[in-house]
C-alpha positions as CSV (number, residue, x, y, z in Angstrom):
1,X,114.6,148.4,128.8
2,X,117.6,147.3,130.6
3,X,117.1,145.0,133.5
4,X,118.9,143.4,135.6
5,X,117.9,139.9,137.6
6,X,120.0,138.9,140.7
7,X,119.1,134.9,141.2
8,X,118.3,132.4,138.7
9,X,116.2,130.1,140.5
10,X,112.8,129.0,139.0
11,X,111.2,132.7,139.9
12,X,114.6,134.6,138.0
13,X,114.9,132.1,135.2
14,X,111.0,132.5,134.2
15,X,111.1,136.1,134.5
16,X,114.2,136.0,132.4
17,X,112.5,133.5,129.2
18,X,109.7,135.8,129.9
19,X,110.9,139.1,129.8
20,X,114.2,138.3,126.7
21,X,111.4,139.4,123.8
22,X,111.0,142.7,124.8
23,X,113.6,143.7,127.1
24,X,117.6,143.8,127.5
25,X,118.5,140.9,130.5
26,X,121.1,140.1,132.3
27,X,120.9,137.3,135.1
28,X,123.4,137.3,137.9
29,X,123.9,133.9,140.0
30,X,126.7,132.2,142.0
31,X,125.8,128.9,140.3
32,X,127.9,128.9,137.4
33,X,125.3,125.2,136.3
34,X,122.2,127.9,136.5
35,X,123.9,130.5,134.5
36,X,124.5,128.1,131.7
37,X,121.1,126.7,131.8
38,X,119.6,130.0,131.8
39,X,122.0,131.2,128.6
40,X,121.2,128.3,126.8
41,X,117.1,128.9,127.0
42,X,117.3,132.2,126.8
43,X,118.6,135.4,124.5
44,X,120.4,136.7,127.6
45,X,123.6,137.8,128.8
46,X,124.8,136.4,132.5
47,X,127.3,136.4,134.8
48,X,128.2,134.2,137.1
49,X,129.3,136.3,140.2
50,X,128.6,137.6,144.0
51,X,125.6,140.3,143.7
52,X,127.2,142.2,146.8
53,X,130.7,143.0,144.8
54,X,130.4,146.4,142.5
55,X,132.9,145.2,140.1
56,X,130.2,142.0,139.2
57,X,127.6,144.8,138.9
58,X,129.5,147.2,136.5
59,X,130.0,144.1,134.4
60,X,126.2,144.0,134.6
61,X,126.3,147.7,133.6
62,X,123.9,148.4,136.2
63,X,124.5,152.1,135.8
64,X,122.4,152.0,132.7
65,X,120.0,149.2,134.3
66,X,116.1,150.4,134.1
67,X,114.8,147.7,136.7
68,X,117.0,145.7,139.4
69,X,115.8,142.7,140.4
70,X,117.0,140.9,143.7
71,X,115.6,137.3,143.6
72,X,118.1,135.4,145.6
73,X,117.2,132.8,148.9
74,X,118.4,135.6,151.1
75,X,116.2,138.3,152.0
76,X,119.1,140.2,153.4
77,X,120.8,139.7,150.7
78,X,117.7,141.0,148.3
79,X,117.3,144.3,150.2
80,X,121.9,145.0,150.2
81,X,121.9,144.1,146.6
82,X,118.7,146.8,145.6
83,X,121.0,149.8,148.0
84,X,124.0,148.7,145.9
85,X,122.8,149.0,142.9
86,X,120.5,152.5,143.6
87,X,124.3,153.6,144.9
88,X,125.2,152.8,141.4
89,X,122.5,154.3,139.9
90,X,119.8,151.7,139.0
91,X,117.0,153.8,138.4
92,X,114.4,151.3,139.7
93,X,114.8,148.1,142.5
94,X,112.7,145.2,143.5
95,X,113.4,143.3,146.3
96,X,112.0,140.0,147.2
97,X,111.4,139.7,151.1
98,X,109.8,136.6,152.4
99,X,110.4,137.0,155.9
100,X,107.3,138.7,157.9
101,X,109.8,141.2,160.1
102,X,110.1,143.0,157.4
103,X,106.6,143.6,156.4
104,X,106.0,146.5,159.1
105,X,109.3,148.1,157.1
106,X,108.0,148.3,153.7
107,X,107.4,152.5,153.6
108,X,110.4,152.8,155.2
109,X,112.2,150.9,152.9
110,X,110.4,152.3,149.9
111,X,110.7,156.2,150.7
112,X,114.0,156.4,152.7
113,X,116.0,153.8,151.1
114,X,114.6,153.7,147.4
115,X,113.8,150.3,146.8
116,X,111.1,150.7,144.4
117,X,109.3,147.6,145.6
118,X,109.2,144.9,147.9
119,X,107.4,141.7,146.9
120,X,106.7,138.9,149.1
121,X,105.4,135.9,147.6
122,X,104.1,134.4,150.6
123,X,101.9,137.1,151.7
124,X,101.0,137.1,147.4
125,X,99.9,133.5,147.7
126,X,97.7,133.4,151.2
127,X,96.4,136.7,149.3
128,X,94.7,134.3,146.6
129,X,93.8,131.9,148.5
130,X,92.1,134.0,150.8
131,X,90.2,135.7,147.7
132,X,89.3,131.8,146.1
133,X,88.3,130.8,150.2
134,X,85.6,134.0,149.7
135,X,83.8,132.6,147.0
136,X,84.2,128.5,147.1
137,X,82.6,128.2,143.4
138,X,85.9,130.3,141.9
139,X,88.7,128.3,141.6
140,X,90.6,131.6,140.4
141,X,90.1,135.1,140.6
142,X,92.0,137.8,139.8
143,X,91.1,141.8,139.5
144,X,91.7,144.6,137.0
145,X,90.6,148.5,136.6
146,X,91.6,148.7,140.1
147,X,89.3,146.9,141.7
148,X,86.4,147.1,139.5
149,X,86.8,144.4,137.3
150,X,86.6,140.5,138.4
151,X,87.9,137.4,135.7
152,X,87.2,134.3,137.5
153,X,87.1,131.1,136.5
154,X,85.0,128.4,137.6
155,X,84.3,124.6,136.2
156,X,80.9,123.7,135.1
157,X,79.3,120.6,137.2
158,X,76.7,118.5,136.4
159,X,73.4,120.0,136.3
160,X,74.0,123.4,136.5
161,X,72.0,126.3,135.1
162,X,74.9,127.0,132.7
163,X,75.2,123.4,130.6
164,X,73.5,123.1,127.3
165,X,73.3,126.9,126.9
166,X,74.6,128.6,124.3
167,X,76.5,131.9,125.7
168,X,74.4,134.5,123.4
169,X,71.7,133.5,125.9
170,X,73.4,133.8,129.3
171,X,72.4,137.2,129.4
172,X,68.5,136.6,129.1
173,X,69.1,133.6,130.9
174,X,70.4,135.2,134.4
175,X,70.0,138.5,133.7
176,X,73.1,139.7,134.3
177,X,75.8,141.7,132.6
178,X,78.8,139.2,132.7
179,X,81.0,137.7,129.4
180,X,82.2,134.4,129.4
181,X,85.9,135.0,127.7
182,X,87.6,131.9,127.6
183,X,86.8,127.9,127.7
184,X,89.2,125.3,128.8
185,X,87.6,122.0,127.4
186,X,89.5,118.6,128.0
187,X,93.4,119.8,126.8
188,X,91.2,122.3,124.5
189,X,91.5,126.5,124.9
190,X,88.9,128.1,123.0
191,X,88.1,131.7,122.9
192,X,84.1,131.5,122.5
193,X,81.8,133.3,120.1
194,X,78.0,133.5,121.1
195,X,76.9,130.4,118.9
196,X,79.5,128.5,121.4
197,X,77.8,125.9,123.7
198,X,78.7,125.0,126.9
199,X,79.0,121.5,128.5
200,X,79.4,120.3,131.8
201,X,83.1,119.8,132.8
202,X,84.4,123.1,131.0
203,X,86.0,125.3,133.2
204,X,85.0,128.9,132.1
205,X,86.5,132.4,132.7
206,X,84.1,134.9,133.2
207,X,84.1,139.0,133.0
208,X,81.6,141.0,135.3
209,X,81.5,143.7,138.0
210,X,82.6,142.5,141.5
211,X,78.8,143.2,142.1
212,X,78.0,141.3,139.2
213,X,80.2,138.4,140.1
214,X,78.6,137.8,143.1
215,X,75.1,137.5,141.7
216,X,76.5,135.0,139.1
217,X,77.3,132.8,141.8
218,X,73.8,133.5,143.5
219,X,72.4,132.5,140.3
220,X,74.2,129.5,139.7
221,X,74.2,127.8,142.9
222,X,71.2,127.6,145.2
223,X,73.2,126.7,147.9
224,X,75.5,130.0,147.6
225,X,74.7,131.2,151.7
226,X,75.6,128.1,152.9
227,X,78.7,127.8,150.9
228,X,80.4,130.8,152.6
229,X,83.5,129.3,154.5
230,X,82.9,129.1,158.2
231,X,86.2,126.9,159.6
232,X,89.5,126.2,157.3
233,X,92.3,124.0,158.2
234,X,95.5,124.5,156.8
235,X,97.9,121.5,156.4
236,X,101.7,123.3,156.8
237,X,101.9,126.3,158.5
238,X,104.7,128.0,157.1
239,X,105.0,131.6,155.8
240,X,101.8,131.6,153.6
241,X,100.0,129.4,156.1
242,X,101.4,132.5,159.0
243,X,99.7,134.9,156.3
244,X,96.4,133.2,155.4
245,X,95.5,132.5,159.0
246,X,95.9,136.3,159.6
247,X,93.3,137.0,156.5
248,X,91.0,134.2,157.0
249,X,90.7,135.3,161.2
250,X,90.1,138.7,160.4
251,X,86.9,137.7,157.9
252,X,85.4,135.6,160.7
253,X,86.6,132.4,159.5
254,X,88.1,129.8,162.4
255,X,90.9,128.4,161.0
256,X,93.2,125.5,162.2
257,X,97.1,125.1,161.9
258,X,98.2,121.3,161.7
259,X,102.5,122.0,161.8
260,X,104.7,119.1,162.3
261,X,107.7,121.2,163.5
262,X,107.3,122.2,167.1
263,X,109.7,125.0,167.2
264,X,107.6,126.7,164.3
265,X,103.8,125.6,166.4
266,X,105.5,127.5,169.1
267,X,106.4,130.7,166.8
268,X,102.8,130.6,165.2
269,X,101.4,130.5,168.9
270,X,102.4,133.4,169.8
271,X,102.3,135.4,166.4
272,X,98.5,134.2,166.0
273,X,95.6,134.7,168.5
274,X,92.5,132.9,168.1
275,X,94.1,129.9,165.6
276,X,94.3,126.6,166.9
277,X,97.9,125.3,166.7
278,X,98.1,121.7,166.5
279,X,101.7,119.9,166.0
280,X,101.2,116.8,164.4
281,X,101.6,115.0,160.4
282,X,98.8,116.4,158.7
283,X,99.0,113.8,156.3
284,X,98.8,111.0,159.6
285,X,95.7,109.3,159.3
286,X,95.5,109.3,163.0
287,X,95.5,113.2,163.2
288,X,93.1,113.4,160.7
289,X,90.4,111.9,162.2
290,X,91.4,113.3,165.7
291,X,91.3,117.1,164.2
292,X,88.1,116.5,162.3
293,X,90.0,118.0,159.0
294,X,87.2,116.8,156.7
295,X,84.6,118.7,158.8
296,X,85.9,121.7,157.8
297,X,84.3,123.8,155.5
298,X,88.4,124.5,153.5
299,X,91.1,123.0,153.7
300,X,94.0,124.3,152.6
301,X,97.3,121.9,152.0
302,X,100.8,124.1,151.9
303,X,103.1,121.7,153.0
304,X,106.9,121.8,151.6
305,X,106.3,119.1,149.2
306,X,104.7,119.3,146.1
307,X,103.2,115.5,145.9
308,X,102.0,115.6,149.7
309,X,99.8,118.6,148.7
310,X,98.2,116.8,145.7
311,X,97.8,113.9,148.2
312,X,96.5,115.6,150.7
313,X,93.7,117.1,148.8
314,X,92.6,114.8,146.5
315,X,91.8,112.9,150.0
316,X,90.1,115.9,151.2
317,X,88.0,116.6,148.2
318,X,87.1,112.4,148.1
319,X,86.1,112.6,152.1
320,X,83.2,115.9,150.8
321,X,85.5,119.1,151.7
322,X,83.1,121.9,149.9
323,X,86.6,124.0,149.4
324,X,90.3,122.2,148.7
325,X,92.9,124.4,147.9
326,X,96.7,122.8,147.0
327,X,100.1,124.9,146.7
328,X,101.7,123.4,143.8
329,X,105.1,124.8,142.5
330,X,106.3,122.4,139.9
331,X,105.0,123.3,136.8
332,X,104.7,119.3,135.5
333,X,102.9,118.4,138.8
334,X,100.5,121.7,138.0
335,X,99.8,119.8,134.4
336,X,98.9,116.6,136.3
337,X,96.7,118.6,139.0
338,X,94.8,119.5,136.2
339,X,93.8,116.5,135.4
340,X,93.2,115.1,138.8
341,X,90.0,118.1,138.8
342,X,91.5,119.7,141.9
343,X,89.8,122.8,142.7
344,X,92.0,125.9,142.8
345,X,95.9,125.5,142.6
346,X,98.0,128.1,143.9
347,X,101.7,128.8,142.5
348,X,103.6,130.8,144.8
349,X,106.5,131.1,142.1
350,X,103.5,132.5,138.5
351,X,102.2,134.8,141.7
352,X,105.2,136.1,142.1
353,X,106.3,136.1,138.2
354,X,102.7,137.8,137.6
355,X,103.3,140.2,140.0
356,X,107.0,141.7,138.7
357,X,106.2,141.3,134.9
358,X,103.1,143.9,136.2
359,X,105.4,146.5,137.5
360,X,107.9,146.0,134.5
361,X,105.0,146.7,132.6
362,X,104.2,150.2,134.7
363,X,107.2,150.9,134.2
364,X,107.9,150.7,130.7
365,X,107.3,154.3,128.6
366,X,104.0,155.7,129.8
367,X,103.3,157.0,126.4
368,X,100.8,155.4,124.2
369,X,98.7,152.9,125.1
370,X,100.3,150.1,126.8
371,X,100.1,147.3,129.1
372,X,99.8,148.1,132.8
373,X,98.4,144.7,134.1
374,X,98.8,141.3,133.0
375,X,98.3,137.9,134.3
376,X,99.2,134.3,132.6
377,X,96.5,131.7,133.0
378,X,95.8,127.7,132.5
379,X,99.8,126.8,133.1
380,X,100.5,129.7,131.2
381,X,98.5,129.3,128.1
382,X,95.9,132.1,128.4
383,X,97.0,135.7,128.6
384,X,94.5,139.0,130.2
385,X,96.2,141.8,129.7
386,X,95.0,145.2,130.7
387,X,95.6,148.5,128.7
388,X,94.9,151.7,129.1
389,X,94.1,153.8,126.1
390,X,96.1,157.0,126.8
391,X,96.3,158.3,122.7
392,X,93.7,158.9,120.0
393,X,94.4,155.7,117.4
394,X,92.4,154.8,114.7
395,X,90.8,152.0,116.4
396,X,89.2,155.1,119.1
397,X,85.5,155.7,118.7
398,X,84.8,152.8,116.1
399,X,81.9,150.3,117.0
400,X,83.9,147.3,117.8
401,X,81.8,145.7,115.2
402,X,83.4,147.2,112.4
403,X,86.7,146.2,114.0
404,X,88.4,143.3,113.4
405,X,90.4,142.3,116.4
406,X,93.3,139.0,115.4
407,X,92.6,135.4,116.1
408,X,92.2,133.9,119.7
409,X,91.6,137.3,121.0
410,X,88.3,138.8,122.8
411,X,88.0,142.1,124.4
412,X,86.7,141.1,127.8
413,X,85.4,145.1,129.4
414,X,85.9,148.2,129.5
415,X,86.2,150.6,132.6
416,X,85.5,154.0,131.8
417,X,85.2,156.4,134.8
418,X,83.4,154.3,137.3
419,X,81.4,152.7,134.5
420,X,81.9,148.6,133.9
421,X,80.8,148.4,130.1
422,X,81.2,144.5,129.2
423,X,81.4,145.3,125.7
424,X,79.2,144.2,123.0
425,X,78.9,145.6,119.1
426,X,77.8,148.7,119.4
427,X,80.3,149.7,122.4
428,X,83.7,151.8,121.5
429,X,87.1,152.1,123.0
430,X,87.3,155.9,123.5
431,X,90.3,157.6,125.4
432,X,91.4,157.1,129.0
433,X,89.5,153.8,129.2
434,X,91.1,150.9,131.1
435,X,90.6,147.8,128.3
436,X,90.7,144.4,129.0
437,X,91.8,141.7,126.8
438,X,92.1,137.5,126.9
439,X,93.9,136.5,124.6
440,X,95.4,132.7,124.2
441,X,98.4,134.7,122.0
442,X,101.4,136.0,124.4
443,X,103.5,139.4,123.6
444,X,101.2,142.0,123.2
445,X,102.5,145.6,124.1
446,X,99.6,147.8,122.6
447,X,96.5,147.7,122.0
448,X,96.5,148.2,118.7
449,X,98.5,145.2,118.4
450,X,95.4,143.4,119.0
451,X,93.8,144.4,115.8
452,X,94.1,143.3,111.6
């Protein structure tokens, strides 16, 4: 496809590496400095240029563009830039739109103005934390088959019903339908078979129904009820703090605000019933103790700044928080996270990236049987991509023992109907079903691809 992406900040110039394998791309940006970065990382064309002017988007050929993307600072801009370009007869337009004023607009947007979709990352973001806040063991979770599938991953502490045991007994052992899919040992990403042990430490992805899910944490923590998140505080309240207060009040969870600009306490006061807005540091020692922060069951740090996150829950986490949660953007300062055994780490910018490369994938040829959903895991090292088997192949109906599927690759379910099947030898992939796969390989566009 031909696709155009307007902005080539760190969202724009991902999506752009991401995206040059299988797709035509041209990037659009004032920066002239970002423009040549961006060339010289990537097979792309670009253009250094004003969005807004026609004659920089005939350069871009946008008349023959498949998918426009507006990823500028500018919201306003993002939204003038999609019209433009439907004008010009972009076939689809994605618009990204942080500001909450717009979010009572999106129909209107989408069915009397044509822009396809409107993303806002913020909203994305307090989204998964709000998901990871739900079950405190997770420290990821993300959803396929509409709904009916959960991959979540989790780290394996000390003691736990799940160390020393090989996975081809997890099944007798909780007596549960669920698939353990993917292993993250030390710098080490393993795609397990059943003779795999595993040890305490690992951080493990596992497969299961939603209602599955939850009994897995049932079975592996004792103290399950009394983990469930009563009162979060949230360090920063800026756009995805605005947005995960709403989720969290509406579940029944108290939540706190600590915001050191007044102006924005003041805006958040009266967007927000039932939060308690405090203006203060929340990384002041003095406001700490004052707020009780470490007597919350979450907290939740979403300052500006990268470092002061990590700070502030690694102090959190060390003063017995059950639930830390830490915005991190940079991908180097992700890496180090890691290895500071934070629990869940939220990107606002692989959100975001995950959630266009899943409508470019929509949107590529509906024949055949393609990728609809996809999500990059573990800094982008671990892929689950979802298909849906739309043709008769050859693979169709064959036990998937007698298939043999490439390296680093297991098929994590399969929805069929309503039906979950975590998928052993004896199960097939048979048309219409919604397959999952984890794979720690990356450009995948079939599902036959997945197979020798």
């Amino acid at each position: 496809m031909d696709i155009i992406i307007v902005g080539g900040g760190k969202v724009g110039s991902s999506l752009a590496q991401i995206l040059c394998d299988e797709h035509n791309i041209t990037v659009i940006d004032l920066d002239e400095n970002r423009i040549q970065t961006i060339i010289n990382e990537s097979e792309v064309k670009g253009i250094v240029g004003n969005c807004l002017q026609t004659a920089v988007l005939d350069e871009a050929d946008v008349d023959k563009c498949n998918i426009f993307i507006a990823l500028t600072d500018s919201d306003e801009v993002n939204i003038l830039s999609c019209l433009i370009a439907k004008k010009m007869n972009a076939r689809h337009c994605v618009a990204r739109v942080r500001n909450p004023e717009f979010d009572k607009q999106l129909v209107f947007m989408r069915e009397e103005l044509g822009i396809s979709m409107m993303i806002n990352p913020d909203f994305i973001a307090a989204n998964e934390i709000a998901k990871v806040i739900r079950y405190p063991d997770a420290i990821n979770i993300e959803t396929f088959a509409k709904g009916k599938v959960d991959l979540t991953e989790i780290r394996i502490t000390k003691g736990s019903i799940l160390e020393n045991i090989a996975l081809s007994q997890l099944t007798k052992r909780l007596g549960l339908d669920i698939l353990i899919c993917a292993v993250q040992r030390g710098e080490e990403l393993i795609i397990p078979n059943g003779n795999f042990v595993l040890h305490s430490g690992d951080k493990i992805h596992v497969t299961a129904s939603h209602s599955n899910m939850i009994k897995f944490f049932k079975s592996i923590s004792s103290a399950y009820r009394e983990k469930r998140v009563k009162s979060a505080v949230l360090i920063g309240g800026g756009r995805t703090g605005y947005h995960l207060a709403q989720h969290l009040r509406e579940t029944g969870v108290k939540v706190k605000i600590i915001e050191v600009d007044e102006k924005r306490c003041l805006e958040l006061s009266e967007r927000l019933d039932k939060v308690n807005i405090i203006c203060g540091d929340g990384t002041n020692p003095d406001i700490i103790r004052e707020e009780r922060v470490y007597d919350a069951d979450a907290v939740v740090s979403l300052t500006g700044i990268d470092e002061e996150n990590i700070l502030m829950s690694l102090l959190a986490k060390n003063n017995g928080v059950e639930k830390v949660v830490t915005k991190v953007n940079r991908m180097n300062l992700m890496q180090l996270s890691e290895t500071l055994n934070l629990d869940s780490i939220i990107s606002t910018k692989s959100n975001t990236v995950n959630q266009i490369l899943q409508y470019v994938r929509a949107k590529q040829n509906s024949t055949g049987n393609n990728v609809t959903t996809l999500y990059r895991l573990v800094n982008d090292r671990l892929e689950a991509i979802e298909f849906v088997c739309r043709e008769s192949k050859s693979y169709v109906g064959v036990p998937l023992k007698e298939l043999k599927l490439r390296k680093g690759i297991l098929i994590a379910s399969i929805a069929r109907g309503n039906q979950l099947i975590i998928p052993r030898g004896d199960d097939c992939i048979m048309v219409n079903d919604s397959v999952v796969v984890v794979t720690t390989n990356s450009g995948f566009e079939d599902l036959k691809e997945i197979f020798d």
